[in-house]
C-alpha positions in Angstrom: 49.0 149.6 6.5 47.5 150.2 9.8 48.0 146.7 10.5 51.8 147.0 9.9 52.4 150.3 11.7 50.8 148.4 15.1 52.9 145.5 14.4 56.0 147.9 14.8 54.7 149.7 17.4 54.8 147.0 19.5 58.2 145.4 18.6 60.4 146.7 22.3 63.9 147.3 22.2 66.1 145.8 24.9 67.5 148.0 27.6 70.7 148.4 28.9 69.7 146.6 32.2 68.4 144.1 30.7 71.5 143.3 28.2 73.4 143.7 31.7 71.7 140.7 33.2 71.8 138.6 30.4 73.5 135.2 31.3 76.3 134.3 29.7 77.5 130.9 31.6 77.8 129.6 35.2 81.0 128.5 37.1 80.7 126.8 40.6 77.4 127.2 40.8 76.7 131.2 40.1 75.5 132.5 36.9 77.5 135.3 35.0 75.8 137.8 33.2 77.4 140.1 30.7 77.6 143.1 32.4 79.7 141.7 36.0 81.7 139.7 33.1 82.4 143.4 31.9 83.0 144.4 34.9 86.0 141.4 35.9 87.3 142.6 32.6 87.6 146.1 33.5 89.2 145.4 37.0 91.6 143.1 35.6 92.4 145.4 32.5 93.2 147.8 35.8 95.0 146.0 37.5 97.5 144.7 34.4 97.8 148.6 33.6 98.3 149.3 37.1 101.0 146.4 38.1 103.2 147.5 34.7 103.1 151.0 35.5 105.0 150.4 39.2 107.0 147.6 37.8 108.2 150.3 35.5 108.6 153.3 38.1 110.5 151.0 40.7 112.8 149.9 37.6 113.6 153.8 37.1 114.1 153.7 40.4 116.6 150.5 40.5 118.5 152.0 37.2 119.9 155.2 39.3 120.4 153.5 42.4 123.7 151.6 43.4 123.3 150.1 47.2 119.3 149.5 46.8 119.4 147.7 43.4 118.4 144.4 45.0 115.8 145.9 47.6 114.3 147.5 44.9 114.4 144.5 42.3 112.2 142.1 45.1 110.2 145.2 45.7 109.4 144.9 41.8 108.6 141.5 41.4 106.5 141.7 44.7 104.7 144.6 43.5 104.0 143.4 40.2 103.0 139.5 41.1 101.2 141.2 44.2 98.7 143.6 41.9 98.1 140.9 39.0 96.9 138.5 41.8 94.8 140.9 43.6 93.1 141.7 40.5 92.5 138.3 39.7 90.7 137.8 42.9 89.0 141.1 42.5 87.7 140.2 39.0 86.2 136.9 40.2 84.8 139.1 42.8 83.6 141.9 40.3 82.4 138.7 38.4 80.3 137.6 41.0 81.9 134.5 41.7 81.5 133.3 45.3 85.5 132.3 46.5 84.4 129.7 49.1 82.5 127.8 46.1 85.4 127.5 44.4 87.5 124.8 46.4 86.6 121.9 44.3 87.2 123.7 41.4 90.7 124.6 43.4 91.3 121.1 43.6 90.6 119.6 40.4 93.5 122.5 39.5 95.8 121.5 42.6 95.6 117.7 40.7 96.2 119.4 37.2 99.1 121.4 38.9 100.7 117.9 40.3 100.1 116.4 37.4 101.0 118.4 34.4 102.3 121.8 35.8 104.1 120.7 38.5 107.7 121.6 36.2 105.8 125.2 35.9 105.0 125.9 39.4 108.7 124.3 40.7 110.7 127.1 38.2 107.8 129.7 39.5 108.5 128.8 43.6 112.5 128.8 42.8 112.7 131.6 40.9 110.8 133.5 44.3 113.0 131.7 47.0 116.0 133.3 44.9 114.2 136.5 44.9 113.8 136.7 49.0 117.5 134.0 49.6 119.3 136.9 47.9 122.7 134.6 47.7 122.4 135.3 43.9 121.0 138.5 43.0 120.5 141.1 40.0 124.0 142.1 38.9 125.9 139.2 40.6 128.7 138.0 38.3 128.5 133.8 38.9 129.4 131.0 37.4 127.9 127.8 36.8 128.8 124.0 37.1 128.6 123.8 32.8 131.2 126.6 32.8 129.0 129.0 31.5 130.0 133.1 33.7 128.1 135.7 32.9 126.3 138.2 34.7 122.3 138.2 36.0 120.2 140.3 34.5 116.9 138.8 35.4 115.1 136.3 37.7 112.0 135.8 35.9 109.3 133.5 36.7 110.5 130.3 34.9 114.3 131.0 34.3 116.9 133.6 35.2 118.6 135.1 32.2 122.5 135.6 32.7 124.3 137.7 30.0 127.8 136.8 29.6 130.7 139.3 28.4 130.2 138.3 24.8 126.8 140.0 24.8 124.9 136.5 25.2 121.9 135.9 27.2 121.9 132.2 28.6 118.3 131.1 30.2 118.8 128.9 33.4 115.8 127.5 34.8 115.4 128.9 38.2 115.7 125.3 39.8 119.1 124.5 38.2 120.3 127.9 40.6 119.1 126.0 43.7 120.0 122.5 43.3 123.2 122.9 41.5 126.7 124.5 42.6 127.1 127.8 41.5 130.1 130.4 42.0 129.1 133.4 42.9 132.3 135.9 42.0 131.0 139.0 43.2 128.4 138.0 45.9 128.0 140.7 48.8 129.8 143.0 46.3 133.7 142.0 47.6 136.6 140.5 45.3 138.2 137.2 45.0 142.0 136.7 44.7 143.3 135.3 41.5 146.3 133.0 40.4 147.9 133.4 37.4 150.7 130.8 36.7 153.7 131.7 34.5 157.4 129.9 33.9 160.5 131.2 33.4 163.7 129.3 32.3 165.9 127.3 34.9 169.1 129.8 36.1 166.8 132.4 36.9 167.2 134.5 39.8 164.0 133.8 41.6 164.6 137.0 44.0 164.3 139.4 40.8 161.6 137.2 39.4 159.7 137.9 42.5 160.4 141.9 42.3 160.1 142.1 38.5 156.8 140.6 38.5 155.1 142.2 41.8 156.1 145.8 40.4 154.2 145.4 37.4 151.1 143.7 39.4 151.1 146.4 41.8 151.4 149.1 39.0 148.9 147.6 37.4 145.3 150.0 37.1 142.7 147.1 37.6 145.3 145.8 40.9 143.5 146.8 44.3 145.9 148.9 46.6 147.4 146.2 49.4 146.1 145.8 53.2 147.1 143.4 55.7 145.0 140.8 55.1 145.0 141.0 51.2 148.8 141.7 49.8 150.1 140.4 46.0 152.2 137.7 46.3 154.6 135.3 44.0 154.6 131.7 44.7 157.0 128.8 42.9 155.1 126.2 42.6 156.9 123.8 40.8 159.6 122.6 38.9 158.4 121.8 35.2 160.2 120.3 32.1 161.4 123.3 30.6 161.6 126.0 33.4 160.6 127.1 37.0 156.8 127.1 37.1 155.3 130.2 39.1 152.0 131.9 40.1 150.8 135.6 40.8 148.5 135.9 43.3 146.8 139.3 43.1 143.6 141.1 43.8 141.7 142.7 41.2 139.5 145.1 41.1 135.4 144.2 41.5 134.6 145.5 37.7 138.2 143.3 36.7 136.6 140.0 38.0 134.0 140.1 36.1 136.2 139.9 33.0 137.7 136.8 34.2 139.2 136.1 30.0 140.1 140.0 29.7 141.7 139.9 33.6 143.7 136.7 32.8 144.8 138.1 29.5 145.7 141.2 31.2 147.9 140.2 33.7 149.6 137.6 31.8 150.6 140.3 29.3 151.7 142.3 32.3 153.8 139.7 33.7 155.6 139.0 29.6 156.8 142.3 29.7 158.2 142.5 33.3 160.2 139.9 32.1 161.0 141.1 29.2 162.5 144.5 31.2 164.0 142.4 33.3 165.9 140.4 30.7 164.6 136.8 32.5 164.2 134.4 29.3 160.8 132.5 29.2 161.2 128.9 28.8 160.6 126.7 25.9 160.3 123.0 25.4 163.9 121.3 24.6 165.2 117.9 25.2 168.8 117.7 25.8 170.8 114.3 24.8 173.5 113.3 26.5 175.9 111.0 25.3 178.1 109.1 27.8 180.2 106.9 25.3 180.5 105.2 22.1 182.7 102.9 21.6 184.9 103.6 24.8 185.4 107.7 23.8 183.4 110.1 25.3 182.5 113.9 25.1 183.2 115.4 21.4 185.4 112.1 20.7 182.2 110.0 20.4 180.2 112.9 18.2 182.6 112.8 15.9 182.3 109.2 16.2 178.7 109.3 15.1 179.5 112.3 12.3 178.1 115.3 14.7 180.7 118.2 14.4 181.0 120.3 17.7 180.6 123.7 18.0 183.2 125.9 20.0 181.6 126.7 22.9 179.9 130.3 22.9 181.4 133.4 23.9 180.2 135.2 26.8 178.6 138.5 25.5 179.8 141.9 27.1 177.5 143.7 29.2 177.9 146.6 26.6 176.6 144.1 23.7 173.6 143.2 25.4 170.2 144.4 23.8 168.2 147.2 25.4 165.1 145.8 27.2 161.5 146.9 25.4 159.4 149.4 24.8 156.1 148.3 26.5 153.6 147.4 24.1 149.9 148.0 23.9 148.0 145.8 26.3 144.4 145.0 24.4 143.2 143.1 27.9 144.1 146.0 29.6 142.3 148.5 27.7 139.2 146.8 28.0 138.9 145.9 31.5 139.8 150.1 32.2 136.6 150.4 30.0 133.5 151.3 32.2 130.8 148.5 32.7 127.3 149.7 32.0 124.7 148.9 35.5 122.7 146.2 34.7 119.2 148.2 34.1 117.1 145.2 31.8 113.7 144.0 33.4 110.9 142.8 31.2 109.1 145.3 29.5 106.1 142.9 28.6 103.1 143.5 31.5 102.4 140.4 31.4 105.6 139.0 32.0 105.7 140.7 35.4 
């Protein structure tokens, strides 16, 4: 029994300190124990913690602003890759990991980088030289060479997301922005003038075509008010098959153009019913056959040649007789481009997709 007790006695428990320096593995060269592996763990937690928490304020910040939205979006992503990479370097330090014993380790990653990152690291460079080129920025309304318009919402590290007006996000890789034309609608915040072609049947008065169809643009909510250098205008184009091709040239309004389907829709409704109140007839395919002779007769001699009975010619209708011109009906493409946009506000909420 006494034997046991002294066996017991002299059994030591380890101490903190000692747990501390425990070693848990070596990289370039230094030994890491468990408690400055703790400590890297801590100052990166930290740092994570501390790199969401101002990505989040300065994206409070961006949501009530109007004019420093795109300041305060490169402020963000600067902030937020800034902390993360200081606390990297900080936990190696914490770690006790020497940084100048590190370069061969640097470039045995550099190779892996060229090697099999290389796709990783050219999305992660593009998406920053968009960040600081600023010709495409949050809340730009562009569209690319594939057709696809939309608005940005995000330049994240691998891709920018672009939502378009059917409530779809679209993920561009953030070369495809550099290396391939894009239209950027609403870049530096101005307008763009539109054209929106219409025909109207041959005998038409182009003079009232002109008037008709420039009051209703100009009376038109989503139509900017004119200035010298930007004035609504009707062009005739061309003469097609069936009628007297046109085009309204107009400038909308910045929230308008970026409804390009709704605007289009909008205006072209616009223009129906100006026509419509101005009693000018819309044209519509027709072929007309004429017959020279048959048989030596001519005119209604040779259709009734061929068994085609004539009509008498019609009556001119009174001015009395003529129909009224139309109510105006409800524009749907109007109503939504009066609807208010909502500011785009979306970052990631993820800390580590900061």
């Amino acid at each position: 029994m006494t034997l046991q007790l002294a066996s017991v006695a002299t059994l030591q428990v380890p101490s903190v300190e000692t747990i501390e320096r425990t070693r848990v593995f070596e990289i370039a060269g230094a030994s890491i124990t468990l408690g400055e592996l703790v400590s890297a763990g801590t100052v990166l937690v930290v740092a994570i913690l501390l790199s969401w928490g101002v990505t989040r304020g300065l994206r409070r910040m961006r949501s009530r602003a109007s004019r420093t939205a795109a300041a305060l979006y490169l402020l963000e992503k600067l902030a937020g890759y800034g902390i993360l990479i200081a606390g990297v370097m900080f936990a190696l330090t914490a770690a006790g990991v020497n940084l100048s014993s590190l370069a061969v380790f640097a470039g045995a990653i550099g190779i892996g980088v060229g090697l099999g990152l290389q796709g990783v690291v050219k999305e992660f460079v593009s998406g920053i030289f968009l960040i600081f080129d600023r010709m495409i920025s949050i809340g730009d309304y562009v569209e690319l060479e594939e057709g696809v318009r939309g608005a940005v919402v995000e330049i994240g590290p691998r891709a920018t997301r672009i939502r378009t007006n059917d409530n779809i996000n679209v993920l561009v890789p953030n070369s495809q922005l550099i290396e391939k034309p894009v239209t950027n609608w609403t870049l530096k915040g101005d307008t763009r003038r539109i054209h929106i072609p219409f025909s109207v049947a041959y005998g038409a008065d182009r003079n009232t075509v002109r008037d008709a169809v420039l009051a209703a643009a100009k009376a038109s909510p989503f139509t900017l008010p004119e200035t010298e250098d930007r004035k609504s205008q009707v062009w005739l184009v061309g003469f097609g098959e069936s009628g007297l091709d046109f085009e309204l040239l107009v400038w909308p309004t910045q929230s308008a153009v970026k409804r390009p389907a709704a605007m289009h829709a909008a205006y072209t409704w616009t223009i129906a019913e100006a026509l419509d109140q101005a009693g000018i007839e819309i044209p519509f395919p027709q072929t007309d056959l004429r017959i020279r002779s048959v048989f030596g007769r001519e005119g209604d001699d040779a259709l009734e040649i061929l068994g085609v009975k004539t009509k008498p010619a019609p009556r001119a209708r009174p001015a009395a007789d003529k129909p009224a011109p139309a109510e105006p009906s409800s524009n749907d493409a109007a109503d939504e481009l009066m609807m208010p946009t909502e500011p785009v506000q979306e970052g990631p909420e993820d800390p580590s997709a900061t």
